[in-house]
ZADO-1210 file (C-alpha; in nm, 4 decimals, padded with zeros to 6 digits):
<atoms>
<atom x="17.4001" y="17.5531" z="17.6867" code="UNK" pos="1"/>
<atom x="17.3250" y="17.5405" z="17.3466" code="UNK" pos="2"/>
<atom x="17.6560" y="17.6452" z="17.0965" code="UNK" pos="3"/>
<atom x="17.5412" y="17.8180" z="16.7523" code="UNK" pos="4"/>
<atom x="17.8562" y="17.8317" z="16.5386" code="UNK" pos="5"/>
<atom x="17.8159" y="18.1138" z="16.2932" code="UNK" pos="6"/>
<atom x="18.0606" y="18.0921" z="16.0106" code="UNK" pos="7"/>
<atom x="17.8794" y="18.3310" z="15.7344" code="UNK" pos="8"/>
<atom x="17.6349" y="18.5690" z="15.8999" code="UNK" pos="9"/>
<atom x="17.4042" y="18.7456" z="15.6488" code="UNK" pos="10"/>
<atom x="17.1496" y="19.0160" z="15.6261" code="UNK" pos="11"/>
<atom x="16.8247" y="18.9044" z="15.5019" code="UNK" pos="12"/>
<atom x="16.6893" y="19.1877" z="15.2686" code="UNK" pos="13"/>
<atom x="16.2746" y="19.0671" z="15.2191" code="UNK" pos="14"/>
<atom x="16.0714" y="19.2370" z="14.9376" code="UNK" pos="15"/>
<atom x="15.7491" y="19.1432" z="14.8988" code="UNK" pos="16"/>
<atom x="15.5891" y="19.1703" z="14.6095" code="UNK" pos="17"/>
<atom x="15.1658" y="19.1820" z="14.4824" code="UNK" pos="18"/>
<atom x="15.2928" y="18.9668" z="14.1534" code="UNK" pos="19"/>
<atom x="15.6484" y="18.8977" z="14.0182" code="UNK" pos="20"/>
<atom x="15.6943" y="18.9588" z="13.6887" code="UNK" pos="21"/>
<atom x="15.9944" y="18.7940" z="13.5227" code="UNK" pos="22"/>
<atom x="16.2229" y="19.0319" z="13.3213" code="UNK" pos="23"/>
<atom x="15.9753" y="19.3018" z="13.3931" code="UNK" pos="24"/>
<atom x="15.9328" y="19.6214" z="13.6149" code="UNK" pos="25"/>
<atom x="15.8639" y="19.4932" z="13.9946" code="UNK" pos="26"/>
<atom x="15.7604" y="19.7581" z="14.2515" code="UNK" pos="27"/>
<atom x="15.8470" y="19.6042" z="14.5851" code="UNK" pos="28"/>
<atom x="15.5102" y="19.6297" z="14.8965" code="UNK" pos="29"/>
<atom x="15.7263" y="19.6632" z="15.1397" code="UNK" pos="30"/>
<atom x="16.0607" y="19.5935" z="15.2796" code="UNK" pos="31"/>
<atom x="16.2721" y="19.4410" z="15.5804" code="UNK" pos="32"/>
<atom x="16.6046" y="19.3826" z="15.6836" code="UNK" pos="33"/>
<atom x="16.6660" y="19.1147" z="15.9224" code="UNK" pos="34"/>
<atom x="17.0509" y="19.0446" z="16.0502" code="UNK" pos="35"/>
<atom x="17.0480" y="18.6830" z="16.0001" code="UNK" pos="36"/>
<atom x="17.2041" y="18.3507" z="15.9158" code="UNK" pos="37"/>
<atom x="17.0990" y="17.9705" z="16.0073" code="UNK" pos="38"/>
<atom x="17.3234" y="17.9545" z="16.3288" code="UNK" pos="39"/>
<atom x="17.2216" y="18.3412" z="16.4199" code="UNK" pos="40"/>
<atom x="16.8528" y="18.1901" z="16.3766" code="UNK" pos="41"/>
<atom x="16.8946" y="17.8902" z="16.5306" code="UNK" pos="42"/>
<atom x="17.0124" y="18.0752" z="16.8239" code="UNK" pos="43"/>
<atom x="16.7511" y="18.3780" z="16.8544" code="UNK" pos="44"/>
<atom x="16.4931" y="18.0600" z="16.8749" code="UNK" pos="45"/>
<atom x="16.6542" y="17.8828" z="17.1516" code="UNK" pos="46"/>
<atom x="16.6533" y="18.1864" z="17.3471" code="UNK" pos="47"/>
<atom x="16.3347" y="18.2692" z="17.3165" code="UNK" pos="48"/>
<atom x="16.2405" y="17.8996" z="17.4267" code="UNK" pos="49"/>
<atom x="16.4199" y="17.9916" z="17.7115" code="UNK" pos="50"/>
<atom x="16.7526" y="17.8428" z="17.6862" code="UNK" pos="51"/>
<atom x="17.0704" y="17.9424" z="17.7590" code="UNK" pos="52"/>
<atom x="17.2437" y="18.0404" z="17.4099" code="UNK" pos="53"/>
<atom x="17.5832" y="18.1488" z="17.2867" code="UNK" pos="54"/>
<atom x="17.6374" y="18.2092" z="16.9301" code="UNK" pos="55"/>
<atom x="18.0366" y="18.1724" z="16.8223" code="UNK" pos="56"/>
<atom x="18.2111" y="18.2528" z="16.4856" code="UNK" pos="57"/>
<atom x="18.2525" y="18.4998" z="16.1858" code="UNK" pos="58"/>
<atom x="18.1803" y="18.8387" z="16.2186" code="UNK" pos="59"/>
<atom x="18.2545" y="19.1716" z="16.0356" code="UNK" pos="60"/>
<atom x="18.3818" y="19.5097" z="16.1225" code="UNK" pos="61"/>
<atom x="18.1678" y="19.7151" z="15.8639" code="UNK" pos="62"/>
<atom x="17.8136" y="19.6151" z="15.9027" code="UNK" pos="63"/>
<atom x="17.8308" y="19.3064" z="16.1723" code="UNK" pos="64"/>
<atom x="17.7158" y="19.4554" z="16.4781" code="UNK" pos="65"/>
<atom x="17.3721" y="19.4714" z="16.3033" code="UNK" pos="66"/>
<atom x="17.3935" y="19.1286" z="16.3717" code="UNK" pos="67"/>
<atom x="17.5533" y="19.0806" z="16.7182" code="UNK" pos="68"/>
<atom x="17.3023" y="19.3943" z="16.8319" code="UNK" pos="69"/>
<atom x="16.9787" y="19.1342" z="16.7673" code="UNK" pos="70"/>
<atom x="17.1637" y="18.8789" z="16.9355" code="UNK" pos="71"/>
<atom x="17.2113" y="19.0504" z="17.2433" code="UNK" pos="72"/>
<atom x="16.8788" y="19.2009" z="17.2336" code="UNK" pos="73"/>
<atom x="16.7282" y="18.8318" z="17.2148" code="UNK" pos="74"/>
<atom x="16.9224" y="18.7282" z="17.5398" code="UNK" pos="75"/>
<atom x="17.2094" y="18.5270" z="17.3423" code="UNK" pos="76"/>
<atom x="17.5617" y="18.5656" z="17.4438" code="UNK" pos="77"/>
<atom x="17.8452" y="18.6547" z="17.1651" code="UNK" pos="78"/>
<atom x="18.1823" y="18.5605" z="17.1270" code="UNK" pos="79"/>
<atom x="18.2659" y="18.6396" z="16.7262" code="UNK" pos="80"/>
<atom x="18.6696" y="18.6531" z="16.5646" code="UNK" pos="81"/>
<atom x="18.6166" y="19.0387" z="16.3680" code="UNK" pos="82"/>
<atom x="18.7005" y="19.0259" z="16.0526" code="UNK" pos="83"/>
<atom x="18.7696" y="19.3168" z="15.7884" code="UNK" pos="84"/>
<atom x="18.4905" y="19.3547" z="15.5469" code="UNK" pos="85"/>
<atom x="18.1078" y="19.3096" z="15.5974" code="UNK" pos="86"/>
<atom x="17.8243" y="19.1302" z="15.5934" code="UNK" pos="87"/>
<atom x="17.6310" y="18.9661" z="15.3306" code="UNK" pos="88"/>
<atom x="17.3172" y="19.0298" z="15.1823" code="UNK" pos="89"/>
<atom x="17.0764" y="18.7918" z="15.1086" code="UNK" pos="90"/>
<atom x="16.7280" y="18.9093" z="14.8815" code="UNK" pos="91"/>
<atom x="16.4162" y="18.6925" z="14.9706" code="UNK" pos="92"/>
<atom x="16.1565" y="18.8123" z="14.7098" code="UNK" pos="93"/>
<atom x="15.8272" y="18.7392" z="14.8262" code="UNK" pos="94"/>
<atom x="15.5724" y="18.7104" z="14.5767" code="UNK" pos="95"/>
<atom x="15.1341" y="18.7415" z="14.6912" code="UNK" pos="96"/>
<atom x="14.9961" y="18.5964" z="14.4343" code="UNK" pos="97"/>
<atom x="15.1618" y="18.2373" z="14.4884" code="UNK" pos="98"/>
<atom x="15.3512" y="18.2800" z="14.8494" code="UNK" pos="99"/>
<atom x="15.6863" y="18.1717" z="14.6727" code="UNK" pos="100"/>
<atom x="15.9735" y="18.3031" z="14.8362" code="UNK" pos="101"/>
<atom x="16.3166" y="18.3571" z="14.5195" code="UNK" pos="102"/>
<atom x="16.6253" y="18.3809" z="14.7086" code="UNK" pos="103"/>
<atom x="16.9876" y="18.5576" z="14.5724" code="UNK" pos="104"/>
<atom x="17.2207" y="18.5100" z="14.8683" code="UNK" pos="105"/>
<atom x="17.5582" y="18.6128" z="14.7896" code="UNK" pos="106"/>
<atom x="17.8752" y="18.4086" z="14.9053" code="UNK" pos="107"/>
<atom x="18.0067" y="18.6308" z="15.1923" code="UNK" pos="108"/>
<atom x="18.3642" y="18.7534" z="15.2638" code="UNK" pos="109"/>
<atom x="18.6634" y="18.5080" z="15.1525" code="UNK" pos="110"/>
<atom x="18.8482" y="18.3792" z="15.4654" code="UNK" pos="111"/>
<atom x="19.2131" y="18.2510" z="15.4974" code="UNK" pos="112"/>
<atom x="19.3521" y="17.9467" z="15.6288" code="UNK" pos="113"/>
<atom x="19.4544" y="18.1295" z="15.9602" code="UNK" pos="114"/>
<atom x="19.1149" y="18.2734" z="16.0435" code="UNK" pos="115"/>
<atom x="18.9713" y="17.9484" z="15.9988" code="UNK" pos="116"/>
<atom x="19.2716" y="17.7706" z="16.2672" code="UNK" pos="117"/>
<atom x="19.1833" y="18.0789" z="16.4958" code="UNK" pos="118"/>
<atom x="18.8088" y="18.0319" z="16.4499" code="UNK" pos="119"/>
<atom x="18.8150" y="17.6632" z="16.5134" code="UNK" pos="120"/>
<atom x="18.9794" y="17.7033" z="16.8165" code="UNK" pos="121"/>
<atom x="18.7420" y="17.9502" z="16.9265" code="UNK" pos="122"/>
<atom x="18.4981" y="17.7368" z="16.8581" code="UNK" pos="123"/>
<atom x="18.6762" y="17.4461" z="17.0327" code="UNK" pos="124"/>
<atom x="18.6979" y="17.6804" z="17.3521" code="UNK" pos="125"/>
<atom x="18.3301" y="17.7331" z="17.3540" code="UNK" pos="126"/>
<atom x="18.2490" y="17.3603" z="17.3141" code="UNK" pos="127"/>
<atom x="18.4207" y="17.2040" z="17.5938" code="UNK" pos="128"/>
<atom x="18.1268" y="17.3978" z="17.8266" code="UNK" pos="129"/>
<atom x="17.8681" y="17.3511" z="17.5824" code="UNK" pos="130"/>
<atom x="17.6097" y="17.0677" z="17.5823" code="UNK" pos="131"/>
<atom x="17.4874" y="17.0980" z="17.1910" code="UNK" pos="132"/>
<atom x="17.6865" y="17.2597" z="16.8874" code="UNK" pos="133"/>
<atom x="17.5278" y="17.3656" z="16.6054" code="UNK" pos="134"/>
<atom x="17.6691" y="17.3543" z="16.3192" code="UNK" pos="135"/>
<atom x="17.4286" y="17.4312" z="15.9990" code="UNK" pos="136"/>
<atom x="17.4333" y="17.6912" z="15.7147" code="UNK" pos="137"/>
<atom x="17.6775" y="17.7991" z="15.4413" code="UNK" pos="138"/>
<atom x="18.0529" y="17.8319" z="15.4789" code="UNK" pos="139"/>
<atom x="18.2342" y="18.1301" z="15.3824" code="UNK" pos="140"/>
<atom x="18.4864" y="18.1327" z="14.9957" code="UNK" pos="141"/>
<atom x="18.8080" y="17.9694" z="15.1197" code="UNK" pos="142"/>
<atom x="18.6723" y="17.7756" z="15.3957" code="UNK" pos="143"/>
<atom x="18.6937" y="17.3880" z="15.2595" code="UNK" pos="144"/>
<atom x="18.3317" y="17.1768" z="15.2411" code="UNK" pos="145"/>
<atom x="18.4694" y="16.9284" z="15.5135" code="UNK" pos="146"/>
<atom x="18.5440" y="17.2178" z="15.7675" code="UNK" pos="147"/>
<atom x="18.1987" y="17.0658" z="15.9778" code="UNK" pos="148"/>
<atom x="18.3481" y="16.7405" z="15.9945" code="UNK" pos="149"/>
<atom x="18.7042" y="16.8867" z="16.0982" code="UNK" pos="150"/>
<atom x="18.5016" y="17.0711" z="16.3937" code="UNK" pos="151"/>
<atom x="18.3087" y="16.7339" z="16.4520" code="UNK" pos="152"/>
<atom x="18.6439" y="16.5671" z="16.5047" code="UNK" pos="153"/>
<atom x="18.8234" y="16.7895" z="16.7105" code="UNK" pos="154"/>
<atom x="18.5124" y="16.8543" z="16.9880" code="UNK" pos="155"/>
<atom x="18.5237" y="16.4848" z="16.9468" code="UNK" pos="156"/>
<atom x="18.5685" y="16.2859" z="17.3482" code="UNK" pos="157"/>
<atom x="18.3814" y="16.6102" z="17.4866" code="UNK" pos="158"/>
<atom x="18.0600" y="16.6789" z="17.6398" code="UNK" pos="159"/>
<atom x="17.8491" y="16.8610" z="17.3841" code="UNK" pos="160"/>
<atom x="17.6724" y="16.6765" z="17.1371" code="UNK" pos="161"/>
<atom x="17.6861" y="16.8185" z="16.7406" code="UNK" pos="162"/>
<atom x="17.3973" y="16.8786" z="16.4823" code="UNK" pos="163"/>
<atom x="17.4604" y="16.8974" z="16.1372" code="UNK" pos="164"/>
<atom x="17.2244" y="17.0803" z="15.9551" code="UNK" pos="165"/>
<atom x="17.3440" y="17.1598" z="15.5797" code="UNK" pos="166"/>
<atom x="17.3638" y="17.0412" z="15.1931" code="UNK" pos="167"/>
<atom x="17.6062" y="16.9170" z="14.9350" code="UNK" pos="168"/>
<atom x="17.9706" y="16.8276" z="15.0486" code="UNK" pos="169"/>
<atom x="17.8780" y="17.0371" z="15.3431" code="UNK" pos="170"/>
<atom x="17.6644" y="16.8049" z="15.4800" code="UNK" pos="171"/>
<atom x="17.7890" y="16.4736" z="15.3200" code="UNK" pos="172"/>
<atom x="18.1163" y="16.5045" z="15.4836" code="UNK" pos="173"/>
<atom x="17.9553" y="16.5940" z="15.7934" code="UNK" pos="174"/>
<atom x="17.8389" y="16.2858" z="15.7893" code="UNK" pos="175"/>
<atom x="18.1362" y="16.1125" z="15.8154" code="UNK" pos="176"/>
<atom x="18.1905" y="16.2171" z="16.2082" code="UNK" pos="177"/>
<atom x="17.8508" y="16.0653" z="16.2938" code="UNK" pos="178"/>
<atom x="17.6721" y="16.3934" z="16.4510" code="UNK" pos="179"/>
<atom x="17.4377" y="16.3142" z="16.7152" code="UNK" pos="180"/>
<atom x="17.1551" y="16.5018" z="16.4730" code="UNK" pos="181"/>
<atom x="17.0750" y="16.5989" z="16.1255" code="UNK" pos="182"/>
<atom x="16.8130" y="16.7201" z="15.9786" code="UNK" pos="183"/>
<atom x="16.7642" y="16.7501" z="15.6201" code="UNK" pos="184"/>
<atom x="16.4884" y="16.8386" z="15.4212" code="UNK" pos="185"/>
<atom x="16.3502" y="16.6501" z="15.1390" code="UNK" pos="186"/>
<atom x="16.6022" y="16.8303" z="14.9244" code="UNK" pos="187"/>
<atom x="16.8849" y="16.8197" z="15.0861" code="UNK" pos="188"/>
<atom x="16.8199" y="16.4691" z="15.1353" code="UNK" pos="189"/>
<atom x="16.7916" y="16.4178" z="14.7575" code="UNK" pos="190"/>
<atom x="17.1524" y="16.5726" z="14.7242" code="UNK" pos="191"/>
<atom x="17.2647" y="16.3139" z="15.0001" code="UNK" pos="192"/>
<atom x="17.1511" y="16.0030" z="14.9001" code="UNK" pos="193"/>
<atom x="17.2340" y="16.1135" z="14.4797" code="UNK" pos="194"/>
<atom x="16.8432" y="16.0024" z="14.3914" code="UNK" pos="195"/>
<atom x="16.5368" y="16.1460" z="14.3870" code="UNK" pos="196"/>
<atom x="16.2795" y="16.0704" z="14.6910" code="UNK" pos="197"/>
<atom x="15.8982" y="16.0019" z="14.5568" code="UNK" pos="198"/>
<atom x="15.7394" y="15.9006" z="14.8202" code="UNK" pos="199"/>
<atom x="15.7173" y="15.9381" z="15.1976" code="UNK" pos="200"/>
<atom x="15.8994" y="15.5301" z="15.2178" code="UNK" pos="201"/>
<atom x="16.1886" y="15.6665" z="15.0400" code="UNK" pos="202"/>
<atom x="16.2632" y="15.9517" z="15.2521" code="UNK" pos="203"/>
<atom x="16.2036" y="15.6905" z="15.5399" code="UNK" pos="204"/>
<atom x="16.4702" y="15.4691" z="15.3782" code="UNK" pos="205"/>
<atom x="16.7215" y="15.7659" z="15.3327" code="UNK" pos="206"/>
<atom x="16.6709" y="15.8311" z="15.7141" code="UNK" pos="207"/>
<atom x="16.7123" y="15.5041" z="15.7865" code="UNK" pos="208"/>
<atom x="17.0466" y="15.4544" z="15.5860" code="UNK" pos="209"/>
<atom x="17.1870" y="15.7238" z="15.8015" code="UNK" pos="210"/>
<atom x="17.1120" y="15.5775" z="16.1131" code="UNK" pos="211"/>
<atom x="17.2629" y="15.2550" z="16.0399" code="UNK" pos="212"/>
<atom x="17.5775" y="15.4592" z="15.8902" code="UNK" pos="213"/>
<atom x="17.6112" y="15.6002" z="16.2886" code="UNK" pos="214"/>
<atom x="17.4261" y="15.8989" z="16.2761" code="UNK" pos="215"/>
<atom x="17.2169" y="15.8480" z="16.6348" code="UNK" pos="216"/>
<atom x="16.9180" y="16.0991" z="16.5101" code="UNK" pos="217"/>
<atom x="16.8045" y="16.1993" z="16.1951" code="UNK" pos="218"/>
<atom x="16.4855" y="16.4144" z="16.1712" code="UNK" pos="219"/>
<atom x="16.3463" y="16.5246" z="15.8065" code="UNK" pos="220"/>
<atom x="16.1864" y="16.8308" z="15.7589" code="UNK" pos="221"/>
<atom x="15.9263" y="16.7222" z="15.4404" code="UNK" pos="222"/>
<atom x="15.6949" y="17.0818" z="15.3701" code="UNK" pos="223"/>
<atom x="15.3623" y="17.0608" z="15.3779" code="UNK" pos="224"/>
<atom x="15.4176" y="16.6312" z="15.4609" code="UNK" pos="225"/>
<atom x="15.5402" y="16.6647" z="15.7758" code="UNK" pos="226"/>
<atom x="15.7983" y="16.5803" z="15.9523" code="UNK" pos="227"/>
<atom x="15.9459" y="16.2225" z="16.0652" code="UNK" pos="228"/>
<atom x="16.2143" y="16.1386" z="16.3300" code="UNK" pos="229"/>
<atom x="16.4499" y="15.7993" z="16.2831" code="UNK" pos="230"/>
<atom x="16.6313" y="15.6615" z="16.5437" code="UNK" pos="231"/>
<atom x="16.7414" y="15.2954" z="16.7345" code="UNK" pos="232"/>
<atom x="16.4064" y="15.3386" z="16.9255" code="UNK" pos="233"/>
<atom x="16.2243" y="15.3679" z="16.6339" code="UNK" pos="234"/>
<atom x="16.0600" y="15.5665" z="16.3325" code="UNK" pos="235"/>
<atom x="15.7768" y="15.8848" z="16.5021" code="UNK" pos="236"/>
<atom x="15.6080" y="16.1536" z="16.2735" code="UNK" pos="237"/>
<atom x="15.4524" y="16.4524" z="16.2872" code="UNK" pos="238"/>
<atom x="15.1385" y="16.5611" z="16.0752" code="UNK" pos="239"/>
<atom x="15.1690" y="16.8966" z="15.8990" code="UNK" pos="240"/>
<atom x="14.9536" y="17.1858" z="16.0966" code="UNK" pos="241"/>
<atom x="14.7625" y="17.4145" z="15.9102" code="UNK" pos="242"/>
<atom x="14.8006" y="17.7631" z="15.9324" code="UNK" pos="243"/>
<atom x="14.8269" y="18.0664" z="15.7746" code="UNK" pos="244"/>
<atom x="15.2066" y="18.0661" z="15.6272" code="UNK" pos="245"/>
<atom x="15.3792" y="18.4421" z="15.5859" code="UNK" pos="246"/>
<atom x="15.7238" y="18.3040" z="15.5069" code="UNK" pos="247"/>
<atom x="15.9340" y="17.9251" z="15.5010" code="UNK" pos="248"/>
<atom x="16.2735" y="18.1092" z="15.5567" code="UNK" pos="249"/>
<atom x="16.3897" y="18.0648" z="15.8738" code="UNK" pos="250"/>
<atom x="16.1546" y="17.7903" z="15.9404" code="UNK" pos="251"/>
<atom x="16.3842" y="17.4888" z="15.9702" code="UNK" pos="252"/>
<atom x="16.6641" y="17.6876" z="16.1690" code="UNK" pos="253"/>
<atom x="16.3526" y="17.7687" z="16.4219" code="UNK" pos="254"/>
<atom x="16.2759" y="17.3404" z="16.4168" code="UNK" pos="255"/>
<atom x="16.6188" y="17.2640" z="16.4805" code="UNK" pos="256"/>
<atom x="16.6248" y="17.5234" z="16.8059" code="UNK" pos="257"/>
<atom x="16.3064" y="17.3520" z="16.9412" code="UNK" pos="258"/>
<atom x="16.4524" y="16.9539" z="16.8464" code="UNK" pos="259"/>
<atom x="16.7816" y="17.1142" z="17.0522" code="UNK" pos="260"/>
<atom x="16.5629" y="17.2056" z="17.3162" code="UNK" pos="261"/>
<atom x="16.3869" y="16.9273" z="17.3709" code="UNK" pos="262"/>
<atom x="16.6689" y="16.6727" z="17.3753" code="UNK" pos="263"/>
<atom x="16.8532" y="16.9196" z="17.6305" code="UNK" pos="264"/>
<atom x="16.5205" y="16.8932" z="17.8494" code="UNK" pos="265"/>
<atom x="16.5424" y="16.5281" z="17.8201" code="UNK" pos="266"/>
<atom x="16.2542" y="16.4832" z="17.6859" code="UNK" pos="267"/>
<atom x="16.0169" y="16.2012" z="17.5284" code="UNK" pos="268"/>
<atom x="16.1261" y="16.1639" z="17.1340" code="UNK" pos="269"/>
<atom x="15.7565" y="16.2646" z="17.0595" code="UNK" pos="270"/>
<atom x="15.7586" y="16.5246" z="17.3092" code="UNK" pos="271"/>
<atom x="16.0917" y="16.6350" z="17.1027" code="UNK" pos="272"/>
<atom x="15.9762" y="16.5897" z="16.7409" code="UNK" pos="273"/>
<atom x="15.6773" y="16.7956" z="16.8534" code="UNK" pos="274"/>
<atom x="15.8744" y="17.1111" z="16.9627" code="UNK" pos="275"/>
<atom x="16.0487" y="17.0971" z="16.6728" code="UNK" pos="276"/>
<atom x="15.7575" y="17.1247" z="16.4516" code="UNK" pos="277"/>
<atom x="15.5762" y="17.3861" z="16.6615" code="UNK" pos="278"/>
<atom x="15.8898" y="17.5990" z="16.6266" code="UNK" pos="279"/>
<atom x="15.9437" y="17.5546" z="16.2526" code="UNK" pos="280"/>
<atom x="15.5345" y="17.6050" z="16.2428" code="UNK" pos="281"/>
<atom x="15.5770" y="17.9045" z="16.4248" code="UNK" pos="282"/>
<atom x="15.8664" y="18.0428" z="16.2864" code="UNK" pos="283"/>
<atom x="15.6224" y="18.0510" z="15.9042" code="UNK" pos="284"/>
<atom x="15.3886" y="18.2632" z="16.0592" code="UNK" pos="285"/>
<atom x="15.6048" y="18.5685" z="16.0715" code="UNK" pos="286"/>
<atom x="15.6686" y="18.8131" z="15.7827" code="UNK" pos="287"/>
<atom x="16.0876" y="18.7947" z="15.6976" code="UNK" pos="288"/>
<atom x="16.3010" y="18.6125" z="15.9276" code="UNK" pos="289"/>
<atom x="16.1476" y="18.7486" z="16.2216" code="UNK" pos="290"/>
<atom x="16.1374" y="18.3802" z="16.3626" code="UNK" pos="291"/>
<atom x="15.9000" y="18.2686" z="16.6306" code="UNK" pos="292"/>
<atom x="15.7006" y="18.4021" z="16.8849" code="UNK" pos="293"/>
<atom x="15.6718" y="18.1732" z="17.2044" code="UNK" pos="294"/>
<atom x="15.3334" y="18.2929" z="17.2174" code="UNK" pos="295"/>
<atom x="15.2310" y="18.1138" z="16.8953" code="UNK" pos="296"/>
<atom x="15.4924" y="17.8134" z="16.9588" code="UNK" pos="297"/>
<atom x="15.3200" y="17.7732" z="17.3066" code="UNK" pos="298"/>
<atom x="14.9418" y="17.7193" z="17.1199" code="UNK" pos="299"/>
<atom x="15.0696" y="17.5020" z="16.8428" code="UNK" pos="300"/>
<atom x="15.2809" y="17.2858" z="17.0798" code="UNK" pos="301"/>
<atom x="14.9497" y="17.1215" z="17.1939" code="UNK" pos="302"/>
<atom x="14.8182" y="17.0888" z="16.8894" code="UNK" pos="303"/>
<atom x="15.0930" y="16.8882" z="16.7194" code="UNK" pos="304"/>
<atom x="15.0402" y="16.5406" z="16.6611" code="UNK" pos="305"/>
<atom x="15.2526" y="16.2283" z="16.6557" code="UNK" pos="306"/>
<atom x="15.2630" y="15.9393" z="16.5873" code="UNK" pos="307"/>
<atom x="15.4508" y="15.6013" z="16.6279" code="UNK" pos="308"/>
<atom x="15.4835" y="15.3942" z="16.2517" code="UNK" pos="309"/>
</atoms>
């Protein structure tokens, strides 16, 4: 069972656009709403990869059961604390001419310190028959940066093993409770390490530092470079595949569901770092954040390559 803890749900609003012109008039192409979020993602993938998927957390009585409706359409079972208020909305503008995606996400609902005890142990209860929890995304105003390490901590001497995926404080505190995964991208890895990475050895230093700091796998998500995975056994990456890309949002919610899924099969690290990139892969080839199809994950599975450095 694979855990998704949602914390601040959104509603992706897409608007694509022929050419965006700054400070000008824009007339949108076309539209879509997605209910969303990285943990509602990362659990819509793992479902359709066939896993068994819960997805725990925040949820709002005005506009949330957008959300918990493509959930339970995917396969995905709910358990969500309703809140007053509603959901955010997050605007991906989409522009032809240069496939750029401009995101305005707002901030979400403000919680208080009680919602977050009662959501933690919710969360708690779900972990103890969990085997992964995932823990990535933003957290709502009021919720403190270190709130992933505090649920790191307390699922601590259980079963299920937690992946961070996150930025800033977020995911630097994190840190501190040594999840079994992370997986930043070249950005977020920037923001962890407080320099800037130029070269493909520097992000494979950065992994490296984490590993030795406790973290047991690191895998960074590095655009149209690739991917690599770090670990005790050993440093493995994965070539960039080329295909048509519709959209990047989504995309690395979609490789952590597949890297989930393969170390719940148990298998190889290649066979691992592979899914991973065929579900982030797949997950760019859809308009919004439609995520994958298993379809298209199935085709580019065989044709990912990796490699042992």
């Amino acid at each position: 069972m694979i855990t998704a803890v949602s914390l601040n749900p959104s509603i992706d609003r897409t608007i694509k656009i022929k050419q965006f012109t700054y400070g000008g008039m824009n007339r949108a192409v076309s539209t879509r709403n997605d209910a969303s979020g990285k943990a509602v993602n990362v659990a819509i993938t793992a479902a359709r990869l066939d896993v068994a998927t819960e997805c725990v957390g925040f949820l709002y009585k005005e506009n949330g059961r957008t959300v918990e409706n493509r959930l339970l359409q995917a396969g995905t079972v709910c358990d969500f604390l309703w809140l007053e208020g509603r959901v955010r909305t997050n605007i991906k503008l989409l522009d032809e001419s240069t496939g750029k995606v401009t995101e305005i996400n707002e901030a979400g609902e403000t919680v208080t310190e009680d919602k977050l005890e009662k959501v933690l142990a919710l969360i708690c209860d779900h972990a103890v028959d969990s085997d992964y929890l995932v823990l990535n995304g933003s957290l709502p105003p009021g919720c403190p940066p270190d709130f992933y390490k505090t649920i790191i901590e307390q699922v601590d001497g259980l079963s299920c093993r937690c992946v961070l995926d996150a930025e800033g404080e977020r995911f630097t505190e994190g840190l501190k409770a040594h999840p079994f995964l992370i997986k930043p991208n070249m950005y977020e890895l920037e923001i962890a390490i407080g320099d800037k990475i130029g070269s493909f050895e520097d992000a494979k230093r950065a992994a490296c530092s984490f590993v030795k700091k406790g973290v047991q796998n690191v895998v960074v998500s590095m655009g149209d470079k690739g991917a690599m995975l770090v670990n005790e056994d050993g440093i493995l990456y994965a070539d960039k595949l080329d295909v048509h890309i519709a959209s990047t949002v989504g995309a690395g919610d979609a490789m952590v569901a597949g890297l989930v899924t393969g170390f719940l099969g148990e298998k190889s690290y290649e066979e691992i770092l592979a899914m991973g990139m065929a579900a982030g892969t797949a997950s760019c080839m859809t308009e919004g954040t439609q995520l994958m199809e298993r379809e298209t994950y199935n085709k580019l599975l065989g044709m990912v390559k990796v490699f042992r450095l």
